[in-house]
C-alpha positions in Angstrom: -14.9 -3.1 -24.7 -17.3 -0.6 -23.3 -17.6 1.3 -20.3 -18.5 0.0 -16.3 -20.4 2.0 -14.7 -22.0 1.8 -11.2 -24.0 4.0 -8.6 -21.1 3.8 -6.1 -17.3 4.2 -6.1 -15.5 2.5 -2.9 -12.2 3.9 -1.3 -10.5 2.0 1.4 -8.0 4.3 3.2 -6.0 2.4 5.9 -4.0 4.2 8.2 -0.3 3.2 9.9 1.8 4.7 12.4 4.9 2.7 14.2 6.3 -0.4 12.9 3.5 -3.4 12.5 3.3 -7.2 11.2 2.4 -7.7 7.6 2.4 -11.0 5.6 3.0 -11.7 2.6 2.1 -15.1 0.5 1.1 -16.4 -2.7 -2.2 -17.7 -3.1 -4.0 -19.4 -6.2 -2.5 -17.2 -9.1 -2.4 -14.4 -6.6 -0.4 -12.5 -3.5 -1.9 -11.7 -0.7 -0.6 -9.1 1.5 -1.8 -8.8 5.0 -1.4 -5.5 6.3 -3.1 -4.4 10.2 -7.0 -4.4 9.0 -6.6 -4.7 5.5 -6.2 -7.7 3.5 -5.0 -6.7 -0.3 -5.4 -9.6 -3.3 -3.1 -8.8 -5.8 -4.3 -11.1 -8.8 -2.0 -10.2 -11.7 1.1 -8.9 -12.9 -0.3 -5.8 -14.2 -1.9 -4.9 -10.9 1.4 -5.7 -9.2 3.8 -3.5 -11.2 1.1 -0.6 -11.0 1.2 -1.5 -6.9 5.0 -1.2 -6.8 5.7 1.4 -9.5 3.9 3.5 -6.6 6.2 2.2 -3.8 9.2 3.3 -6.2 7.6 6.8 -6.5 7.0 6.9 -2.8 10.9 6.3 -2.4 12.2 9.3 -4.3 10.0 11.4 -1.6 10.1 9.7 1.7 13.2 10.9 3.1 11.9 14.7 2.3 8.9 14.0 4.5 9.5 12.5 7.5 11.4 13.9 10.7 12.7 10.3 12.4 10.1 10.5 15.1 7.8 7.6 15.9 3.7 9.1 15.9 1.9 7.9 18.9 -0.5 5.0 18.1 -4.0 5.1 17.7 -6.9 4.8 19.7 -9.1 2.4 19.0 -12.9 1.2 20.0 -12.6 -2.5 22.0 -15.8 -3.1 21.2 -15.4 -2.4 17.3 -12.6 -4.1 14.7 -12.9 -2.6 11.3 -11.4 -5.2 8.7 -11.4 -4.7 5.0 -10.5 -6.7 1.9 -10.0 -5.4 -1.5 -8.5 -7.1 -4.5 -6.7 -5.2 -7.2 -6.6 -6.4 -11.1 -5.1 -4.8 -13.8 -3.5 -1.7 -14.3 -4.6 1.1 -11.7 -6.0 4.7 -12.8 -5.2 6.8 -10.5 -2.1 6.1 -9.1 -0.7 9.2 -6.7 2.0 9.7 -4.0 2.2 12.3 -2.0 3.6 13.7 0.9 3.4 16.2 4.1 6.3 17.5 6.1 6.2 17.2 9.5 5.1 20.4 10.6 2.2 20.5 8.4 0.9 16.6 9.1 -1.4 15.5 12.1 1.3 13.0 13.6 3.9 15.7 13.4 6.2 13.1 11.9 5.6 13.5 8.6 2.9 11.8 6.5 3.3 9.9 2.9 -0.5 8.6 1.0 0.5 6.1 -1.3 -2.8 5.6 -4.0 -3.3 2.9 -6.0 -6.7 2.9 -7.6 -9.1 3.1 -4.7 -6.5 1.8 -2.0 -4.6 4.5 0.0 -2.5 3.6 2.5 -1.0 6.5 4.9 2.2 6.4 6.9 2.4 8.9 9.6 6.4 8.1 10.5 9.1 6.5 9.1 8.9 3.0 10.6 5.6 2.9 9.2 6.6 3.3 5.6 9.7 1.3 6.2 7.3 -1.6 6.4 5.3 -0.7 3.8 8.1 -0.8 1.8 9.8 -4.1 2.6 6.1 -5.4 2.8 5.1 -4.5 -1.2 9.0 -5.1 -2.1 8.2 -8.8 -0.8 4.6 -9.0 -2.5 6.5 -7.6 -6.0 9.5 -9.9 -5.5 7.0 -13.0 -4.6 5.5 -12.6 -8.1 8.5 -12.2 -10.1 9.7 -15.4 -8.6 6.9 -17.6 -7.8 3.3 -16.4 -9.0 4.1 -14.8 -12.2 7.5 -15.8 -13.5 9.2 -14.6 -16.5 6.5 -12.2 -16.9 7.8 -9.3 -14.6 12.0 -9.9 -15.7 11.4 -7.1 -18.3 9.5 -4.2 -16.4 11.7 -1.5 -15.3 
């Protein structure tokens, strides 16, 4: 197969502080994970064990980075909703996790980028990434079950 190129490269960064609502469902051959402004189509197994090998790697560090204080929310325009969608297929270049201590993140509670491709999605405390983590633990378990069974048994 030969190479893709383009004249652009788009990165959606969405940012969380506090717990929030997320939803998760399956959808056509897909998941769909709703997350506050962001709107994630997950549309095959590869892309989803990329997706949660990330949220396992973001586990081994989380409870080095954050302090147990909840950041303060943000502001936000009430004239101006940013949404964004983004679908993710295949296996992900690129995946990264990393982490700030409290003392050296802008929330002062700790911050963890989880990067998946072009997606990043940044927890500034705890409750944030707590659910993140339940959130992409449901998407992951939704398509061994439901979406995509039999195909994720073997991946550890």
């Amino acid at each position: 197969m030969g190479s893709t190129t383009a004249h652009h490269s788009t990165l959606v960064a969405n940012r969380l502080a506090g717990d929030h609502e997320t939803h998760v469902e399956a959808l056509l051959g897909s998941i769909r994970v709703m997350i506050p402004g962001l709107v994630i189509t997950v549309t095959d197994p590869q892309a989803i064990w990329c997706i949660w090998k990330a949220w396992m790697e973001a586990t081994r560090i989380a409870h080095n980075v954050f302090n147990g204080l909840t950041a303060p929310a943000y502001e936000v325009s009430p004239v101006t909703r940013l949404y964004a969608s983004v679908a993710i297929t295949g296996w992900q270049p690129g995946r990264q996790v990393q982490g700030k201590a409290h003392n050296h993140s802008p929330s002062g509670c700790g911050e963890l980028r989880v990067r998946v491709g072009g997606l990043t999605i940044i927890m500034d405390d705890r409750d944030a990434y707590d659910r993140q983590l339940v959130t992409w633990a449901s998407a992951y378990d939704l398509g061994q079950r439901e979406v995509w069974p039999g195909v994720l048994a073997d991946r550890k």
